[in-house]
DSSP file (Angstrom, degrees, kcal/mol; ACC not computed):
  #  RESIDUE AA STRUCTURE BP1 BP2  ACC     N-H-->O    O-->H-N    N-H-->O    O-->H-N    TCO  KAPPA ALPHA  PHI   PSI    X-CA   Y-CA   Z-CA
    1    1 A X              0   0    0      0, 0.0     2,-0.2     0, 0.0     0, 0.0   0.000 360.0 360.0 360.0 147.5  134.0  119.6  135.7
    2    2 A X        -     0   0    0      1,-0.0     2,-0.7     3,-0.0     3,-0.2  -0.474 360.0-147.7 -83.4 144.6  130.8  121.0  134.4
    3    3 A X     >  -     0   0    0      1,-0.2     4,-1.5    -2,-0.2    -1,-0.0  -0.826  12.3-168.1-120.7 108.4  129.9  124.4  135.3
    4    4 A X  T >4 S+     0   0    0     -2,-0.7     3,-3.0     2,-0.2    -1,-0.2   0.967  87.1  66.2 -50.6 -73.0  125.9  124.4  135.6
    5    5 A X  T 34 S+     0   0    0      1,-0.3    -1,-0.2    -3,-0.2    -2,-0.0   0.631 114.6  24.7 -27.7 -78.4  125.8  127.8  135.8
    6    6 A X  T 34 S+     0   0    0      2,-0.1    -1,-0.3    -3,-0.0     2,-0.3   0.336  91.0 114.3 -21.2 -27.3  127.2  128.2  131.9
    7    7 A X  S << S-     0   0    0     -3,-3.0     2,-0.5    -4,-1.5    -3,-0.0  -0.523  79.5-103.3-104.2 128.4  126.2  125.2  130.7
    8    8 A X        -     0   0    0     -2,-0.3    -1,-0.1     1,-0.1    -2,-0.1  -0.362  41.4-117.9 -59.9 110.6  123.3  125.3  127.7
    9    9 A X        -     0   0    0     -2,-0.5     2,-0.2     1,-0.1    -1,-0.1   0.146  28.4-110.2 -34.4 134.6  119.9  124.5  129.2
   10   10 A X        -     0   0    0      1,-0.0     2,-0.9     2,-0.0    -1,-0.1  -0.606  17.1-128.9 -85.1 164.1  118.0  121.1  127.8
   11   11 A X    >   -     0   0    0     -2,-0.2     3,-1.7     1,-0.2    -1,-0.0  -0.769  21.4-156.7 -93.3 123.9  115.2  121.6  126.0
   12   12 A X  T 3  S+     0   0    0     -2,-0.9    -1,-0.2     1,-0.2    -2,-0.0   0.742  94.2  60.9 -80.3 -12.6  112.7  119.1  128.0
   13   13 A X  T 3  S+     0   0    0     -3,-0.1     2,-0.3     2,-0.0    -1,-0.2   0.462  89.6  73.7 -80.3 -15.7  110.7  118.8  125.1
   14   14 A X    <   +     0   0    0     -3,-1.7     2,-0.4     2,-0.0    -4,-0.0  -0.639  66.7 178.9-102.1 141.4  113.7  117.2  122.9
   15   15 A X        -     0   0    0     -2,-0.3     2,-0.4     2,-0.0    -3,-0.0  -0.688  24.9-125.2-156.3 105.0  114.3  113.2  124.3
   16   16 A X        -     0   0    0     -2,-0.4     2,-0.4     1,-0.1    -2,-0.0  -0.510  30.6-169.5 -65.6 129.8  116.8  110.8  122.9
   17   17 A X        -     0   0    0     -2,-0.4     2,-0.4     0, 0.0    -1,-0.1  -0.947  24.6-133.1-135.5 139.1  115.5  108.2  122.1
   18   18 A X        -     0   0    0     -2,-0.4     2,-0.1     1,-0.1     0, 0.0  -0.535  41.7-117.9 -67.2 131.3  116.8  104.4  120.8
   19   19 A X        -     0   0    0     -2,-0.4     2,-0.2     1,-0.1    -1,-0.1  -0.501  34.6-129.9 -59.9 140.3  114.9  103.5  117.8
   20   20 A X        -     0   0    0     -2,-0.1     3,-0.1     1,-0.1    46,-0.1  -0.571   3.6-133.3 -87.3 150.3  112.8  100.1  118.8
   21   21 A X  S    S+     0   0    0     -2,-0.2    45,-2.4     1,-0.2     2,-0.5   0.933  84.9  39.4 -72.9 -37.6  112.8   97.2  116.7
   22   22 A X  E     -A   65   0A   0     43,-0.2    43,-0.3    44,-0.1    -1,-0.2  -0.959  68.5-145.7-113.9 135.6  109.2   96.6  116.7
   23   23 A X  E     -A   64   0A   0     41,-2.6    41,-3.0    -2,-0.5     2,-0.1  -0.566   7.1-142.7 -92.7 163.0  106.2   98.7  116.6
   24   24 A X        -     0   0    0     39,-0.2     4,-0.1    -2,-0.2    40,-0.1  -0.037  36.1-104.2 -83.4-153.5  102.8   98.5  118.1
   25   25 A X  S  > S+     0   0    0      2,-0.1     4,-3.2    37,-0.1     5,-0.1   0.900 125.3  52.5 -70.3 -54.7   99.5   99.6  115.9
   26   26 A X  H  > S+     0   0    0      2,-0.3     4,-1.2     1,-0.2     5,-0.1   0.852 106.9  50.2 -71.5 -55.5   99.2  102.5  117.7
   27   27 A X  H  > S+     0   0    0      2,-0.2     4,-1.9     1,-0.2     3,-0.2   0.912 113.0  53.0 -40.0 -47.4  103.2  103.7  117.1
   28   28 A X  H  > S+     0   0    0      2,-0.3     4,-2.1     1,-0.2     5,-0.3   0.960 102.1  47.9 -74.1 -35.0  102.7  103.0  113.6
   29   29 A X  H  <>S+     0   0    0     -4,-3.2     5,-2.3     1,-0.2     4,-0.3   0.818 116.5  53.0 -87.5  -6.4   99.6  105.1  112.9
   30   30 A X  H  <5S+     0   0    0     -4,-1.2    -2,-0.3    -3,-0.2    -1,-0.2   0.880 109.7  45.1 -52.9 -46.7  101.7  107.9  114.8
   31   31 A X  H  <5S+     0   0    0     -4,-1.9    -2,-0.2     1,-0.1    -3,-0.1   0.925 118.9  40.7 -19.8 -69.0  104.6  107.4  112.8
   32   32 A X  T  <5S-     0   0    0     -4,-2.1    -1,-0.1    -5,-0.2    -2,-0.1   0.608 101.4-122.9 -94.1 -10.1  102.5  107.4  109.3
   33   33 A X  T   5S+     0   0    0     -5,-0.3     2,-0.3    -4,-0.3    -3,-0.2   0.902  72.0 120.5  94.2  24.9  100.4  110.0  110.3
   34   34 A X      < -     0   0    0     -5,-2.3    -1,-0.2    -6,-0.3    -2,-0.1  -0.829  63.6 -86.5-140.9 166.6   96.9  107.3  109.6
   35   35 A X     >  -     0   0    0     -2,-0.3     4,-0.6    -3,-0.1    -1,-0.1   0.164  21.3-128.7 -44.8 150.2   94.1  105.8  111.5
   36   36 A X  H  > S+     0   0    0      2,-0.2     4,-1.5     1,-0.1    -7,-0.0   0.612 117.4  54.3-100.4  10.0   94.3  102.6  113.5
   37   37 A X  H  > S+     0   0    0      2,-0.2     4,-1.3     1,-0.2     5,-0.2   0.511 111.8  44.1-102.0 -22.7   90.7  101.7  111.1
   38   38 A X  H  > S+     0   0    0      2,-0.1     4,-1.2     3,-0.1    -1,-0.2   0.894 115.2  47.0 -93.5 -11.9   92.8  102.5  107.8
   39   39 A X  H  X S+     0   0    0     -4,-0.6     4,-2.6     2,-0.2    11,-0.2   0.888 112.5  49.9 -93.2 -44.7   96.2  100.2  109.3
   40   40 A X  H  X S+     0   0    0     -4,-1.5     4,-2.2     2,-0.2    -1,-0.1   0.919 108.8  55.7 -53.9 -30.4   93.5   97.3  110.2
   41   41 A X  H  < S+     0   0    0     -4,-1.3     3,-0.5     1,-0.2     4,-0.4   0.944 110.1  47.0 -45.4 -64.4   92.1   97.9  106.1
   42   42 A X  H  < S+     0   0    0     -4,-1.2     8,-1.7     1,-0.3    -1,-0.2   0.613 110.4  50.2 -69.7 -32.3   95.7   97.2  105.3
   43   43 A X  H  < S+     0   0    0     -4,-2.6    -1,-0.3     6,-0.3    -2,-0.2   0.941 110.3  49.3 -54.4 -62.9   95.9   94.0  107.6
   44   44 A X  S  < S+     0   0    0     -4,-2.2    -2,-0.2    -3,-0.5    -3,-0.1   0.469  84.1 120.8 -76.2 -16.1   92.8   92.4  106.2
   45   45 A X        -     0   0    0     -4,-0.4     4,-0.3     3,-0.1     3,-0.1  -0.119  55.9-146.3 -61.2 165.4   93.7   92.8  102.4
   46   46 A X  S    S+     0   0    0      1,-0.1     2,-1.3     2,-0.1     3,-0.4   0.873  87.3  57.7 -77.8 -47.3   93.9   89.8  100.5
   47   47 A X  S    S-     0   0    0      1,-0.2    -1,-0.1     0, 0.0    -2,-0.1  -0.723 131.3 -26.7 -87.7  93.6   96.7   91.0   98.2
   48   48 A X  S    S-     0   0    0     -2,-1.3    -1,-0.2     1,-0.1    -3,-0.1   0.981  79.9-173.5  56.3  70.6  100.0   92.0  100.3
   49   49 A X        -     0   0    0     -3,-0.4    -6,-0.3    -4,-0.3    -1,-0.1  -0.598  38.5 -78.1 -93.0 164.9   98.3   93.0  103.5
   50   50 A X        -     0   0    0     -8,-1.7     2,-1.2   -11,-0.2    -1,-0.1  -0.145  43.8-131.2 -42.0 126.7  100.4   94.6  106.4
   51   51 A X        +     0   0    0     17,-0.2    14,-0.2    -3,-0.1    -1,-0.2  -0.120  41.6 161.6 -99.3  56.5  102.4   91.9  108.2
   52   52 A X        -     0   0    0     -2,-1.2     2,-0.2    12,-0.1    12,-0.2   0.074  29.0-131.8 -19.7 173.3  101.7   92.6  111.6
   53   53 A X  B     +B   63   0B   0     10,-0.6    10,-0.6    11,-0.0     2,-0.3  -0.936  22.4 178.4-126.5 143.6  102.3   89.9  114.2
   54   54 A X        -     0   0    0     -2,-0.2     3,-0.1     8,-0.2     7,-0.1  -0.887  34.4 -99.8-153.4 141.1  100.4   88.3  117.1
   55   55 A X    >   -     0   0    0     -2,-0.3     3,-1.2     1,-0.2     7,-0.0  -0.154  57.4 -80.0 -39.8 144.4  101.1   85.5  119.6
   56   56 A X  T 3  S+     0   0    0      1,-0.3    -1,-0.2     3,-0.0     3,-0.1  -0.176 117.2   7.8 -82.5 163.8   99.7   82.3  119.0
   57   57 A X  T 3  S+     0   0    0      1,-0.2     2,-0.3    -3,-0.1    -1,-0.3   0.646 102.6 115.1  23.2  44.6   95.9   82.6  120.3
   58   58 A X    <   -     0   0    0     -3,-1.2    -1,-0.2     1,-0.1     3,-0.1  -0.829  43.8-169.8-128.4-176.2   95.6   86.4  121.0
   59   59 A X        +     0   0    0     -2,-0.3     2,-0.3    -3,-0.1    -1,-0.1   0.458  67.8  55.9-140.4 -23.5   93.9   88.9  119.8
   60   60 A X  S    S+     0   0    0      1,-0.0    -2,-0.0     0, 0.0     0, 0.0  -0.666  88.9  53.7-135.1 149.9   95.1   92.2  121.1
   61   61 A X        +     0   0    0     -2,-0.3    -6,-0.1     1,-0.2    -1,-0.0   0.493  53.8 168.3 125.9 -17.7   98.7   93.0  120.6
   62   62 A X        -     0   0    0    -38,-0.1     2,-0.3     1,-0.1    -8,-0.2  -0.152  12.9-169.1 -84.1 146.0   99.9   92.8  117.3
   63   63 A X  B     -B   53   0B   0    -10,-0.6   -10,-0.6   -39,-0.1     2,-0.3  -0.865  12.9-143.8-132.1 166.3  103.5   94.2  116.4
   64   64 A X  E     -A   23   0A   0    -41,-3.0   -41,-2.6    -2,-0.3   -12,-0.1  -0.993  16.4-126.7-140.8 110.5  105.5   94.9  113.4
   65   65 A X  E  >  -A   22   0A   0     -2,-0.3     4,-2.4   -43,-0.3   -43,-0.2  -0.283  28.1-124.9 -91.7 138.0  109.6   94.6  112.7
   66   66 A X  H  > S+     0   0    0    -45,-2.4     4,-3.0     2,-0.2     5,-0.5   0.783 113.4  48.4 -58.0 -37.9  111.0   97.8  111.4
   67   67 A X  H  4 S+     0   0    0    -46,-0.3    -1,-0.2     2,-0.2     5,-0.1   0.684 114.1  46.8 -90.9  -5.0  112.5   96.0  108.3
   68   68 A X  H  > S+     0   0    0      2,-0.2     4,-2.6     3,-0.1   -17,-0.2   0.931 115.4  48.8 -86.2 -41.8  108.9   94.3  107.7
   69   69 A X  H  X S+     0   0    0     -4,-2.4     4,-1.6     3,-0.2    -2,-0.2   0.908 111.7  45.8  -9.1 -88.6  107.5   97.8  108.3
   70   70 A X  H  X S+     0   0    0     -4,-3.0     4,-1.7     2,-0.2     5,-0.3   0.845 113.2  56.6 -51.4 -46.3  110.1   99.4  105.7
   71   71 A X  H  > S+     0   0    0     -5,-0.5     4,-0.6     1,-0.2    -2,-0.2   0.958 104.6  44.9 -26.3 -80.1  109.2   96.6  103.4
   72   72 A X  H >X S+     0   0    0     -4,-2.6     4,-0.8     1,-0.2     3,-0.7   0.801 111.9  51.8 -63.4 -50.0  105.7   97.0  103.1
   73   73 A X  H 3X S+     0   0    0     -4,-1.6     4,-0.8     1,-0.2    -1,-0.2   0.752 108.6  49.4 -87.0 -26.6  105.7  100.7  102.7
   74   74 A X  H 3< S+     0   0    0     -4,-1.7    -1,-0.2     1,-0.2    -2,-0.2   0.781 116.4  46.1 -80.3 -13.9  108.4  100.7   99.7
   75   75 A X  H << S+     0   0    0     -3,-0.7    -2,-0.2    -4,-0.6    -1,-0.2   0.736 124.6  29.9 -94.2 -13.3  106.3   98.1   98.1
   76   76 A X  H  < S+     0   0    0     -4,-0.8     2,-0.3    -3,-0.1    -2,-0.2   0.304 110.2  61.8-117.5  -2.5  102.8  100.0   98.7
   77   77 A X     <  -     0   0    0     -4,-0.8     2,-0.3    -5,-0.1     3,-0.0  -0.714  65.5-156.1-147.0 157.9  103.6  104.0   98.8
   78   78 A X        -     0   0    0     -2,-0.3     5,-0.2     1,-0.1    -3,-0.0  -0.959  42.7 -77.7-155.2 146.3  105.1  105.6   95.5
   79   79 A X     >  -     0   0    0     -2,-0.3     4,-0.6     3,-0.1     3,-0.3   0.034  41.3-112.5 -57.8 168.9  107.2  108.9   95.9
   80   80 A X  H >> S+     0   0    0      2,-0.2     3,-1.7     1,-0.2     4,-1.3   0.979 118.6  51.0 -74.6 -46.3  105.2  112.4   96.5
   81   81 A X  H 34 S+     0   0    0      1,-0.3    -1,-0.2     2,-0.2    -2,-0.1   0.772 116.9  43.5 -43.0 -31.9  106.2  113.9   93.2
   82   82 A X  H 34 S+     0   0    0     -3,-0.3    -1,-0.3     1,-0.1    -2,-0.2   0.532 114.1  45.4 -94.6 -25.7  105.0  110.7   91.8
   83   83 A X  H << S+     0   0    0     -3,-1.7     8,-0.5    -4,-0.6     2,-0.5   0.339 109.7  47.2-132.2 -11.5  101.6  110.1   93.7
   84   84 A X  S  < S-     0   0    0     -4,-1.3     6,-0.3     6,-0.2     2,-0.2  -0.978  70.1-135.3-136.0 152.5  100.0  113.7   93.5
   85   85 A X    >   -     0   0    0      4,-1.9     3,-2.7    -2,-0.5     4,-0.4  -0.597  41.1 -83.8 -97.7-178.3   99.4  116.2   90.8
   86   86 A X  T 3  S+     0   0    0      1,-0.3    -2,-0.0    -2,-0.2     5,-0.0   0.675 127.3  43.0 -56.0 -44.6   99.8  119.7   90.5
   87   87 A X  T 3  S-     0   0    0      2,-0.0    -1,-0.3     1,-0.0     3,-0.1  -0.138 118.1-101.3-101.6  49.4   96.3  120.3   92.1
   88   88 A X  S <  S+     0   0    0     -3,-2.7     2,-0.3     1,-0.1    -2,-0.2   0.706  83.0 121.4  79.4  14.5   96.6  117.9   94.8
   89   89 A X  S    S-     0   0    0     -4,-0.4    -4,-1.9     2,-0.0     2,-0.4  -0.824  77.4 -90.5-100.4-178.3   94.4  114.9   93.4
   90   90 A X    >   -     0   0    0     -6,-0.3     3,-2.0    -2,-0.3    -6,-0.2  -0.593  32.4-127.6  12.4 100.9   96.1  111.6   93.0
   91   91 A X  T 3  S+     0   0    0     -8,-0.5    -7,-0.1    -2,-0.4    -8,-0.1   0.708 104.8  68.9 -52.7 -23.0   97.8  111.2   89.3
   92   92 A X  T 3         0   0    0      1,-0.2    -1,-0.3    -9,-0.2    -8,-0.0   0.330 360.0 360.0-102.1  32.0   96.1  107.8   88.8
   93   93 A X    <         0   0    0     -3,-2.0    -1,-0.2     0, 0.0    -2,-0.2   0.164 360.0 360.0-104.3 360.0   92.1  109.5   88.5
């Protein structure tokens, strides 16, 4: 039997949670830390845009599979050691 009294308090702040299979827009630019105007940029290229999803004839909505997700970001993103220099600009200017 559990004894409440004794027993280490939860932190309410801390919440297990199942990873989902798909994200919305709005989970993903929480996740990456980005804009939902810089994830639509990324939608709309021509050349390997984000593969979002939407149901046929809607408009609103659109979701994204974790491993399509993971995909697209290993193919588009280059490590941090790799992507900045010493004073913070972008190695390829």
């Amino acid at each position: 039997m559990i004894d409440l009294n004794n027993s280490i308090p939860v932190n309410p702040l801390f919440v297990w949670t199942v990873p989902e299979e798909y994200y919305t827009i709005a989970q993903t630019c929480q996740m990456l830390h980005i804009t939902t105007r810089r994830i639509n940029a990324y939608m709309e290229r021509e050349e390997d845009p984000m593969p979002f999803r939407l149901f046929p004839d809607s408009k609103r909505g659109a979701f994204i599979h974790k491993d399509d997700l993971r995909d697209w970001l290993m193919s588009n993103t280059v490590l941090a050691r790799d992507g900045r220099s010493g004073n913070g600009q972008s190695s390829s200017q």
